[in-house]
C-alpha positions as CSV (number, residue, x, y, z in Angstrom):
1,X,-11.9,-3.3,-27.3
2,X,-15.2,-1.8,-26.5
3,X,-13.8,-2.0,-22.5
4,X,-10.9,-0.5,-23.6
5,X,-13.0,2.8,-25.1
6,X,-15.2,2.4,-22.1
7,X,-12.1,3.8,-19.9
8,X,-11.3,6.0,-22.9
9,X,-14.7,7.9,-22.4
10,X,-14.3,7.6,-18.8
11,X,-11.0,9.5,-18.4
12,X,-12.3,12.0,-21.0
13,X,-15.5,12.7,-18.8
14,X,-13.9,13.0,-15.3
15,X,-10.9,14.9,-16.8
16,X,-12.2,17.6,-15.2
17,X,-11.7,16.0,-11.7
18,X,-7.5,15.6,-12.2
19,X,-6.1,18.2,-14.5
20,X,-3.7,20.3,-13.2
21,X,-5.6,22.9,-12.5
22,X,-7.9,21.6,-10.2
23,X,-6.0,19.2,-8.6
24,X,-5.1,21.0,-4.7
25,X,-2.3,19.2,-3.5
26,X,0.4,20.6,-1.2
27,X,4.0,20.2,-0.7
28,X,4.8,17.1,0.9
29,X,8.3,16.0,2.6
30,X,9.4,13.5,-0.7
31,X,13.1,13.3,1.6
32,X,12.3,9.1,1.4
33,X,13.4,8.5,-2.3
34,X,15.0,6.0,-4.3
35,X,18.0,8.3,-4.6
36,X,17.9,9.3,-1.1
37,X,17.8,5.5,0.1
38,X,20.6,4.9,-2.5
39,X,23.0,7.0,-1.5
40,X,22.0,6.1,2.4
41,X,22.8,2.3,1.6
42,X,25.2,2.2,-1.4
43,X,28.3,2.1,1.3
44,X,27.4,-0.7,3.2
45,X,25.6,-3.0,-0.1
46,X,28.0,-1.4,-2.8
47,X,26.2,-4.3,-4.9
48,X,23.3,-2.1,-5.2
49,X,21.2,-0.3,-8.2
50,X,18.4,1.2,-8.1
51,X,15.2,-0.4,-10.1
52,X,14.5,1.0,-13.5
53,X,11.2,-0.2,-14.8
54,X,11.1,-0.7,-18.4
55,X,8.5,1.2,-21.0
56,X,5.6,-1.3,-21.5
57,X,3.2,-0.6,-24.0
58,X,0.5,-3.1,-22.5
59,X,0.1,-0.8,-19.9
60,X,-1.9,2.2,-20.1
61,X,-1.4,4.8,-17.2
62,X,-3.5,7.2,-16.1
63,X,-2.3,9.6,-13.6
64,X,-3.7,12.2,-11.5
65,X,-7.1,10.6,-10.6
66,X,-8.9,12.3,-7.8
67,X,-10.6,9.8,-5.4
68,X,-11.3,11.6,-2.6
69,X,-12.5,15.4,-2.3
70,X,-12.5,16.4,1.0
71,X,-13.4,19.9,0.0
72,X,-9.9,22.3,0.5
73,X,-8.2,18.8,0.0
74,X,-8.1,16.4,-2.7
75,X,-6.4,13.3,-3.0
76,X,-5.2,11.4,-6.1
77,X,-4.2,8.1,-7.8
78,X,-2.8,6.5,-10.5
79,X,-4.0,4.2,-12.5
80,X,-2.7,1.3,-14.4
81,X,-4.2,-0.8,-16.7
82,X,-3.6,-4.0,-19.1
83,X,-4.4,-2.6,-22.7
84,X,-6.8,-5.4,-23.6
85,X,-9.0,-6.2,-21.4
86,X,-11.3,-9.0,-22.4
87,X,-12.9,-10.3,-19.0
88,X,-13.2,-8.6,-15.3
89,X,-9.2,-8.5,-13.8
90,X,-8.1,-8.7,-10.7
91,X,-6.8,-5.6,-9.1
92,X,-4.3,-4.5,-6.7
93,X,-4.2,-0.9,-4.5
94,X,-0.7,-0.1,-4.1
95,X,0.6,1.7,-0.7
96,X,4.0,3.9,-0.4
97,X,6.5,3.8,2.8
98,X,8.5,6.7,4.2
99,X,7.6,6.5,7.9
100,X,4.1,7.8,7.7
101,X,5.5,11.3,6.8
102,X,7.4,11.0,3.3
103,X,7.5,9.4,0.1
104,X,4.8,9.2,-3.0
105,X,2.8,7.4,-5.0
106,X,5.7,7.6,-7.8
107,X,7.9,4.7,-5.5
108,X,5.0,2.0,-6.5
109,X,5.5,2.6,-10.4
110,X,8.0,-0.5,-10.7
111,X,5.6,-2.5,-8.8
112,X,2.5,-1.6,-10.5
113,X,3.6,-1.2,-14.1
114,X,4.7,-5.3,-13.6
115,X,1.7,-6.3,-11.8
116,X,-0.4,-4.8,-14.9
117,X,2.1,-6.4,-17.4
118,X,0.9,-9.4,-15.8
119,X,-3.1,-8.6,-16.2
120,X,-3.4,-6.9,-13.1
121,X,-5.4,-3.6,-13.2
122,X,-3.3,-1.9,-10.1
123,X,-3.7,1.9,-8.4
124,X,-1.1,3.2,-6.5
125,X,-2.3,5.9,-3.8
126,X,-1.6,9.5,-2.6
127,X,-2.4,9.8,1.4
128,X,-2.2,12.0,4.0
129,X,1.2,12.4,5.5
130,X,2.0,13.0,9.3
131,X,2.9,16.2,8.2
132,X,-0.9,17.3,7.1
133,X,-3.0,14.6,9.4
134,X,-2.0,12.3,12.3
135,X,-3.4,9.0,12.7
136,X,-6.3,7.9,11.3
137,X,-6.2,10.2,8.1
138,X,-4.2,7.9,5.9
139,X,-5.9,4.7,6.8
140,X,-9.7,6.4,6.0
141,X,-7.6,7.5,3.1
142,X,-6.7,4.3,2.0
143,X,-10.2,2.7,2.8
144,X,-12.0,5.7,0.2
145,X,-9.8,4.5,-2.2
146,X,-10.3,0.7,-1.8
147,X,-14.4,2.1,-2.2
148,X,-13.8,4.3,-5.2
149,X,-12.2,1.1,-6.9
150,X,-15.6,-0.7,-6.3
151,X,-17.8,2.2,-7.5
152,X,-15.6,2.1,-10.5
153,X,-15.3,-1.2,-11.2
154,X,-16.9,-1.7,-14.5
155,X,-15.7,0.8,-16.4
156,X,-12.3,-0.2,-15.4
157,X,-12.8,-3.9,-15.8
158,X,-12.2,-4.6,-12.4
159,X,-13.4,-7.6,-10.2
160,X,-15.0,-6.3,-7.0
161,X,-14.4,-9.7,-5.4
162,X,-10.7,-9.8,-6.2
163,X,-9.2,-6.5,-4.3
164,X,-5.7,-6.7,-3.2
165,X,-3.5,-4.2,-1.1
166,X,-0.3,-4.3,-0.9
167,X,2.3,-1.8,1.0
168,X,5.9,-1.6,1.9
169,X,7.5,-0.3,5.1
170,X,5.2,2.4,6.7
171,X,2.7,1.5,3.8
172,X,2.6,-2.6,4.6
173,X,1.9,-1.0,7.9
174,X,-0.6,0.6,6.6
175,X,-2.3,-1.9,4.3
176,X,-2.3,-4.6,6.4
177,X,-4.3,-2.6,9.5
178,X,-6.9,-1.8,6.4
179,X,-6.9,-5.8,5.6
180,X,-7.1,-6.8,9.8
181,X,-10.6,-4.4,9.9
182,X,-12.0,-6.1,7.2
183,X,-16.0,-6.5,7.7
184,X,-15.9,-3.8,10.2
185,X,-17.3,0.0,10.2
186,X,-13.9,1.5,11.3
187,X,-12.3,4.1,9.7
188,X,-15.0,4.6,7.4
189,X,-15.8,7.9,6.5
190,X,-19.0,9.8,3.9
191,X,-17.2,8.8,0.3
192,X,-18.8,6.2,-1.8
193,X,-20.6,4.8,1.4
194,X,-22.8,1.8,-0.6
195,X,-19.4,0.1,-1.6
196,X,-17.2,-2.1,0.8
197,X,-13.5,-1.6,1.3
198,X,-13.2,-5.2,1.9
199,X,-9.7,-6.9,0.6
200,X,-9.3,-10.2,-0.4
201,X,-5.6,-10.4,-0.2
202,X,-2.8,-8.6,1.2
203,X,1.1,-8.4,0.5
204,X,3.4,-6.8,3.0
205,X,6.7,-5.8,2.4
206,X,8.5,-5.1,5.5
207,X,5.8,-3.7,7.4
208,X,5.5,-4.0,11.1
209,X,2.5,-5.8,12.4
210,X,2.8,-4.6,16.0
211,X,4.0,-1.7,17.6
212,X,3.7,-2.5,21.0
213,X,6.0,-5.6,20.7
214,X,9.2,-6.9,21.9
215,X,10.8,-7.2,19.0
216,X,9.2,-3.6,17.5
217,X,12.0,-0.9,17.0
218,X,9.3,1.8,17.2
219,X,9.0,4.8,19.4
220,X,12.2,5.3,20.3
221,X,12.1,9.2,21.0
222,X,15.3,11.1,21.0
223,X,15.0,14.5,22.9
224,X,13.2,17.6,20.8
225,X,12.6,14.7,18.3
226,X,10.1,12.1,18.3
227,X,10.0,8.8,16.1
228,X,8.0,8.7,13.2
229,X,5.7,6.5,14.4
230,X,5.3,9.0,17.8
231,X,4.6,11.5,15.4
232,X,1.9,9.8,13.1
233,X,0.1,8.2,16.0
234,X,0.0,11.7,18.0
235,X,2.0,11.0,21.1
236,X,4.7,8.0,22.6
237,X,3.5,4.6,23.6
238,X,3.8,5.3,26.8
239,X,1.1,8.5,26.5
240,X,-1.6,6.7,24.4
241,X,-0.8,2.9,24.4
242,X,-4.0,2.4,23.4
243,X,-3.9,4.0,20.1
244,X,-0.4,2.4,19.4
245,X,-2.5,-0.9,20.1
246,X,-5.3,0.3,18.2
247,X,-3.2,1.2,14.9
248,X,-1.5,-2.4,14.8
249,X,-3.0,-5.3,12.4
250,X,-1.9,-8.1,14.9
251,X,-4.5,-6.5,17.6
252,X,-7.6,-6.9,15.4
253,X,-6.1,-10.3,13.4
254,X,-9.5,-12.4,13.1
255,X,-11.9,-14.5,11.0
256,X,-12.0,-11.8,8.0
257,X,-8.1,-10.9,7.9
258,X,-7.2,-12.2,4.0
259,X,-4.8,-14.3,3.3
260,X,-1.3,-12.5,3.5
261,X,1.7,-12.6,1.6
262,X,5.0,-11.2,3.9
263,X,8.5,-10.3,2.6
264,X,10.8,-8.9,5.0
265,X,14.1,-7.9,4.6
266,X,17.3,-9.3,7.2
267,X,16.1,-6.6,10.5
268,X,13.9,-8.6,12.6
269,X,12.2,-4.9,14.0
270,X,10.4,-4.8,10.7
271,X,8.9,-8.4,11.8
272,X,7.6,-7.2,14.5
273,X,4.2,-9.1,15.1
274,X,4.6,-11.6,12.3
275,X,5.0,-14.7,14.5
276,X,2.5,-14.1,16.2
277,X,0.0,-13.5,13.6
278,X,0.8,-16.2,11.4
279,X,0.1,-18.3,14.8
280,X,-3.3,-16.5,15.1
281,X,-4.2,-17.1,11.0
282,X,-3.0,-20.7,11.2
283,X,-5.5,-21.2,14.3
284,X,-8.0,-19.9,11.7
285,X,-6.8,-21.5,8.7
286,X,-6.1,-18.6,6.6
287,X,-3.2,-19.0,4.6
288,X,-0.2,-16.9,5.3
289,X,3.3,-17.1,3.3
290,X,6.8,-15.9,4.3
291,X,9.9,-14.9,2.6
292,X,12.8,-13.4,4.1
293,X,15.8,-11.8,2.1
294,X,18.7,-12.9,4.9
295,X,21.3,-10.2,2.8
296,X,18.9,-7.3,2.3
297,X,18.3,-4.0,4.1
298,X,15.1,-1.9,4.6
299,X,13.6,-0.8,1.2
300,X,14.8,-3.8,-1.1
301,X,12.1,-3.7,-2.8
302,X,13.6,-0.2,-4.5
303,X,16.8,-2.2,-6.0
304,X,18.2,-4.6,-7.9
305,X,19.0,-7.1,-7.7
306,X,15.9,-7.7,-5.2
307,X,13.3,-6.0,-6.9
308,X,12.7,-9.2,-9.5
309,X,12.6,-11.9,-7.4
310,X,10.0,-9.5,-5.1
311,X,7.5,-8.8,-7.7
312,X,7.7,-12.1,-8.9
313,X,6.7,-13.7,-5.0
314,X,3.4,-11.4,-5.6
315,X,2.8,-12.2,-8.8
316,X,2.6,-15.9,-7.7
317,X,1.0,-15.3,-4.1
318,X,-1.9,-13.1,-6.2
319,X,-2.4,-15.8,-8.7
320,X,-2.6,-18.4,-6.2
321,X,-5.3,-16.5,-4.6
322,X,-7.0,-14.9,-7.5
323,X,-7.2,-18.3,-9.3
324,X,-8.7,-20.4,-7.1
């Protein structure tokens, strides 16, 4: 109770810092939706519906945090926490897909409303698209708001040596490059600079690991418009290899990568890299765990009747890490 009135007073004194009218956002490209994907792959897996996460009133949410001020630009999370909160939890730092220039923080709520059910405290994350900032905006993003987490740790009943990320698509991209530079200065910028943005586990959902790879599907340029990835990373492969290189978790895969939990769907391109770094963590003996939906597209995670069994392989991989 008095951790729960703790976060009350919190909110209350930083509501300044996310009301609505200080908040300075800009339009983003939100084209990568859970409608948008349905009608893209109802035809082929008429099976299909999207996820609808049901009200729980164990979880409080808090949205429209600012973590990051970077002066004409501010960036913003949600928060959500388990109601009572009697001993330091866990948490989790949730990471959107939509190739790098689309989506929101909104596609997480399923995921982090049952994490928190479960006793998880979990923040999903605004970052900067390809549309504002190239490559490395969003992963410096990411990092702040792994470091805000720490600096706000006891007020939110959080334990600063049990920080998760987890990301899907373009976002497990992006979360496991932030877990691979664990222990490292990279991509860390002025914000909360006492506090680590160390993980201790990491959950990818059909996240490529490599994008210079044979079996990667990325950078395939079609005239007057480049891939996604060519886009984020600021030019093809072929022009700046070694940032394609730089930008993939399997090239810095080492001693202080966490343990990882990977769920892929049936297309191997989203794979790309996992062989190999499960090699190089097994050589190291950091646990890694697989599983691999042989029916489902890209962007299961949105839909039943996937969703469940998804949440429910990291609910178990967290636990198993967290409860050591």
């Amino acid at each position: 109770m008095k951790l729960f009135f703790s976060i009350f007073f919190f909110i209350l004194l930083t509501f300044h810092s996310f009301s609505n009218d200080t908040i300075k956002t800009r339009e983003v490209d939100n084209s990568y939706s859970v409608d948008a994907m349905y009608k893209k792959l109802s035809p082929e897996y008429s099976f299909i519906t999207p996820y609808i996460p049901k009200k729980n009133e164990s979880v409080i949410i808090t949205n429209n945090i600012v973590y990051a001020d970077y002066g004409l630009r501010q960036l913003c999370l949600y928060l959500y926490s388990p109601k009572n909160i009697n001993k330091k939890k866990a948490a989790v730092i949730l990471i959107h897909g939509g190739g790098w220039s689309s989506g929101n923080k909104e596609l997480q709520k399923p995921m982090a409303l049952f994490l928190a059910s479960k006793g998880l405290i979990c923040v999903t994350v605004e970052y900067r698209l390809s549309t504002e900032a190239i490559y490395p905006a969003a992963v410096f993003d990411v990092k702040t708001a792994i470091r805000w987490l720490r600096q706000n740790a006891k007020v939110l009943g959080a334990d600063i040596k049990k920080i998760a990320i987890l990301g899907c698509s373009s976002g497990g991209q992006l979360a496991s490059l932030v877990g691979a530079t664990n222990g490292t200065d990279k991509y860390i910028n002025e914000l909360y600079p006492s506090e680590s943005s160390d993980v201790q586990a990491l959950v990818n959902i059909d996240g490529i690991l490599a994008f210079i790879h044979p079996e990667s599907g990325e950078g395939v340029d079609k005239e007057d418009n480049p891939s996604s990835a060519t886009k984020w990373l600021g030019g093809s492969s072929k022009e700046i290899p070694y940032i394609w290189n730089e930008a993939s978790a399997l090239t810095h895969a080492g001693k202080t990568f966490p343990p990882i939990l990977i769920i892929n769907s049936k297309f191997k391109r989203f794979h790309s890299g996992r062989n190999d770094l499960i090699q190089k963590l097994d050589s190291l003996g950091i646990y890694s765990e697989v599983h691999e939906f042989s029916d489902a597209p890209h962007a299961f995670w949105l839909f039943d009747p996937w969703f469940d069994q998804t949440a429910e392989y990291t609910f178990q991989f967290l636990k198993k890490q967290f409860e050591k």
